[in-house]
Residue, then its C-alpha position, 0 to 999 in steps of 0.5 A: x169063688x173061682x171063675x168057673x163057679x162065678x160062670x156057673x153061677x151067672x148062667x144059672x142067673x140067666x136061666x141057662x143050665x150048665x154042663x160039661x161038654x167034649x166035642x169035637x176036636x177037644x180030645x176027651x177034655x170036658x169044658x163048660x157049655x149049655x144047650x140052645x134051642x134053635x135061633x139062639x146064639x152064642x153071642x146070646x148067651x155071652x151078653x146076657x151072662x155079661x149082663x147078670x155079671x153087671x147086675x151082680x157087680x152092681x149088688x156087690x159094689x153097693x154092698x161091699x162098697x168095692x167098684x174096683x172089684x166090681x169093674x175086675x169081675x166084668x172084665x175077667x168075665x168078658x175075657x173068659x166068654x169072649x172065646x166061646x164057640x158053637x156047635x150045631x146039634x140038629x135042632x138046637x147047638x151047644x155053646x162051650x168055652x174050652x178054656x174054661x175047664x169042667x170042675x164039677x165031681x165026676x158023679x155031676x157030669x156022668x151023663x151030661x152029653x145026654x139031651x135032657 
């Protein structure tokens, strides 16, 4: 599983719904983002991302009897979340990690900056 399906995967675990997203600055590039509602942050969704990695590394060691491959899926997650940053959009903002590139089929992310 690639970073960015295990990324997708966890926030979906943690009731977020992944998107792409091309904002400011970022030059038509798409990257990974989600949608928050007023008073939630980035450092929310970042810690409770982490915290559903740990659960499923915890699922993983116990089923595949691996702890060092548990203990590399937390680490490769927290590098990849740390860079998340934050963009206000009125009411809510967008939370996106520009190093983690948008993989889904172009039919999946034709309207993804439209609000739900």
């Amino acid at each position: 599983m690639t970073t960015f399906n295990t990324i997708v995967s966890l926030l979906d675990r943690a009731g977020y719904t992944p998107r792409s997203y091309s904002g400011r600055g970022i030059c038509g590039a798409r990257c990974l983002s989600v949608n928050l509602s007023r008073g939630h942050s980035a450092a929310e969704v970042v810690a409770r991302v982490l915290e559903q990695g740990l659960s499923k590394a915890d699922e993983e060691s116990r089923t595949h009897g691996s702890l060092m491959q548990a203990v590399g899926l937390l680490g490769e997650l927290a590098q990849e979340l740390a860079g998340a940053k934050e963009d206000s959009m009125g009411l809510g903002s967008v939370v996106y990690w520009e190093s983690i590139k948008w993989e889904a089929d172009d039919a999946d992310d034709e309207n993804e900056d439209e609000e739900p």
